[in-house]
N, C-alpha and C positions, 0 to 999 in steps of 0.2 A: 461221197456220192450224194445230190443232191437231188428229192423228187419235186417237181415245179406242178403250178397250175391242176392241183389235185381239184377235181371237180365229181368226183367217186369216191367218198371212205370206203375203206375195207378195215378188215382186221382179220389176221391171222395168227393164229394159234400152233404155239411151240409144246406139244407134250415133252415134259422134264424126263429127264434122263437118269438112269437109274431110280434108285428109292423114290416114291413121289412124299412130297411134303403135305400135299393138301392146299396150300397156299398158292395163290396166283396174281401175279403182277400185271397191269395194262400199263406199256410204258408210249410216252407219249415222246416222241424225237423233240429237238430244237430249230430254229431257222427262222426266227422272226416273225412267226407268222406271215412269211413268204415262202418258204421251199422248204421243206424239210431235209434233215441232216440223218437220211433213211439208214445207215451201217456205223456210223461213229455214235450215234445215238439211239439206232434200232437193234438191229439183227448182232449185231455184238455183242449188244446189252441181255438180249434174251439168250444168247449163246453163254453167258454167264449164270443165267438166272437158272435156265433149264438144266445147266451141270452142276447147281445146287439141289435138285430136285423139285423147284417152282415152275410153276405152268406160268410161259410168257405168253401175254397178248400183245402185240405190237399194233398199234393204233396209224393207219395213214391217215390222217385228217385233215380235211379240206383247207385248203390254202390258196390264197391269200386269203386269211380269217379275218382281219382288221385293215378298215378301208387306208386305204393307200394314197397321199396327193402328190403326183409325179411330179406335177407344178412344180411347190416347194422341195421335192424329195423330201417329203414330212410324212408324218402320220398326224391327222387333222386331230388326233387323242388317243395318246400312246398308254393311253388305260383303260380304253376301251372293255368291253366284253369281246371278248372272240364267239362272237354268235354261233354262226358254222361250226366252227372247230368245240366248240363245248358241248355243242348238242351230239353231235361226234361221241366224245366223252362220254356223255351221259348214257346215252341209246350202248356203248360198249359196254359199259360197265351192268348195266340188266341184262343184257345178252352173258353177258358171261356170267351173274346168277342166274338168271333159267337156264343154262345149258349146264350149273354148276354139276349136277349127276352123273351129266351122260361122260363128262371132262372131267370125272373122280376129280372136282376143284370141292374143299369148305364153302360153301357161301358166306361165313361169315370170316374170310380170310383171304379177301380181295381185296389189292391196295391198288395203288398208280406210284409211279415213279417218272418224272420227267425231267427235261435239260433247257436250261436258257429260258425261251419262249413257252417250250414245254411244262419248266417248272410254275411259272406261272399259268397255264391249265391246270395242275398240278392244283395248287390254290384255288383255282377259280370250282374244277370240281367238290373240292373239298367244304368249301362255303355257302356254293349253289344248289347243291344238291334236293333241295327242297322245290326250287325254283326248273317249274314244266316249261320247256322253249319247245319245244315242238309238240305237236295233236299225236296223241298213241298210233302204234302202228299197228300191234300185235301183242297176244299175250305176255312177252317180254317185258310189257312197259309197265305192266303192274308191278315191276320188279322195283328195287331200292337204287338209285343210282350212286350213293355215298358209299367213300372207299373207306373202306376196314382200316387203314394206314396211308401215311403220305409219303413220297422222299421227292425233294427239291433239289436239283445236283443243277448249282451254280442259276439260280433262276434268276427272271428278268420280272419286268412291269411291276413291281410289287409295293415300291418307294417311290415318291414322288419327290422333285424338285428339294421341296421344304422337309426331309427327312417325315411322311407320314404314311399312313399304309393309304395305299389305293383303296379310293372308297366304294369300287365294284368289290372288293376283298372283305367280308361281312364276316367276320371270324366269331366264332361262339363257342359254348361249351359241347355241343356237339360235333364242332371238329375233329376229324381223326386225329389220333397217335401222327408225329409229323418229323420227318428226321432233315436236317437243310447240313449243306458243306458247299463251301465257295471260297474262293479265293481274296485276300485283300487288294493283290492285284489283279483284280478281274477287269479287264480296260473295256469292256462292253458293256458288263448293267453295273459293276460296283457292287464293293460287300455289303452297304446299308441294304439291298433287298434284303438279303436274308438278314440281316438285325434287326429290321422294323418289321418283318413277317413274325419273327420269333419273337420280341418284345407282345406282341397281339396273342400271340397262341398263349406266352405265358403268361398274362393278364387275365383270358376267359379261361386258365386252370385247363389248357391243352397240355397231352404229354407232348413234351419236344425233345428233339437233340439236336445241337448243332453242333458242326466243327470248321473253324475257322482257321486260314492257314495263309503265311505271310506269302507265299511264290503257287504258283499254279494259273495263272490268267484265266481265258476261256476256252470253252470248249475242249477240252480233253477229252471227256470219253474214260472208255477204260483201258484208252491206247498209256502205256507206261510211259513215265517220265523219270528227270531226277528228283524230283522232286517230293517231300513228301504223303503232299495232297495224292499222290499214286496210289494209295491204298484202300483211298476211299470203300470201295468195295467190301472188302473185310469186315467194314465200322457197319455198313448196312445190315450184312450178316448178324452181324453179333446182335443188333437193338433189333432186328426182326425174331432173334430166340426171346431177347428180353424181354418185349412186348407181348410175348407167345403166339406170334404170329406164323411162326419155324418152330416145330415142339419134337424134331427129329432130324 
């Protein structure tokens, strides 16, 4: 299911089920920064997260984020910043610190996890985070927009042509804990995203994990396959107790 011409973010909030962990996810869908991929990468995703005990935030954010030339059927620069859509991000991600009490959430145990295009927001949060795109709105904004944790599941825009990290992607040592899994056959962005994102995290002394796997393409989701990239899931589990990000 595909949502189009989002001209309204929202965000809605999934209370965990059973045990609550404290911990809470903003997951950001995929679609090229054109449509979002609202249930193979939304409502699924949190339908997972919340039967772990984490508070899912499901992020619709404005789309088309990065301008588009019909012309060519190009992107005028496909590394763009996603303006819209990151300011999106940011404004979530203090919203759901100030609201961290009333949402029994950690404040300081709020990550993102996102897919494709998403994973690269994914990034683009994690780097930007310093960087004000929009005028305050409300007491929220004094809040922190940087995620406690990252997870990149198959992301896009990260590498360029000549195997180098996109130079909107300013990686430091205050980047979060960052966990990446992608396919070698991913026929949409390629495994070098996540090699030359992980190369950068572990250069500025980021914690990372990556898992890397020969069959799996794009866009799966956490719809099962044969494959052993299917498990993905699990591996998130585990390095979010590792992290102590999940301490129950």
């Amino acid at each position: 299911m595909a949502v189009t011409n989002v001209t309204r973010p929202t965000m809605t909030v999934y209370a965990p089920k059973g045990k609550n962990t404290g911990a809470a996810v903003v997951v950001f869908p995929g679609g090229g920064f054109e449509v979002l991929a609202i249930d193979l990468e939304g409502t699924e995703v949190c339908d997972w997260l919340t039967s772990r005990g984490i508070t899912c935030v499901l992020l619709k954010y404005r789309v088309p984020s990065v301008p588009y030339d019909w012309r060519c059927n190009c992107r005028p620069d496909d590394f763009a910043v996603s303006v819209p859509a990151l300011q999106d991000a940011q404004r979530t991600l203090r919203l759901v610190r100030f609201h961290a009490a009333e949402w029994h959430i950690d404040p300081h145990r709020i990550g993102v996890l996102g897919f494709s295009a998403g994973g690269y927001l994914v990034a683009e949060a994690s780097t930007n985070f310093k960087r004000r795109l929009y005028a305050p709105v409300d007491a929220a904004d004094q809040e922190s927009s940087r995620p406690d944790f990252a997870a990149g599941i198959y992301p896009g825009h990260l590498a360029t042509d000549d195997d180098r990290l996109n130079p909107n992607v300013q990686v430091s040592g205050e980047t979060p804990p960052t966990f990446l899994v992608q396919a070698e056959d991913d026929y949409t962005d390629g495994v070098n995203q996540s090699l030359v994102y992980y190369a950068a995290l572990k250069k500025a002394g980021v914690p990372v994990e990556m898992h890397l796997y020969a069959h799996g393409g794009h866009a799966f989701g956490l719809r099962r396959t044969q494959f052993p990239i299917t498990g993905w899931p699990g591996l998130v589990e585990a390095w979010l107790r590792t992290i102590g990000m999940v301490r129950n």
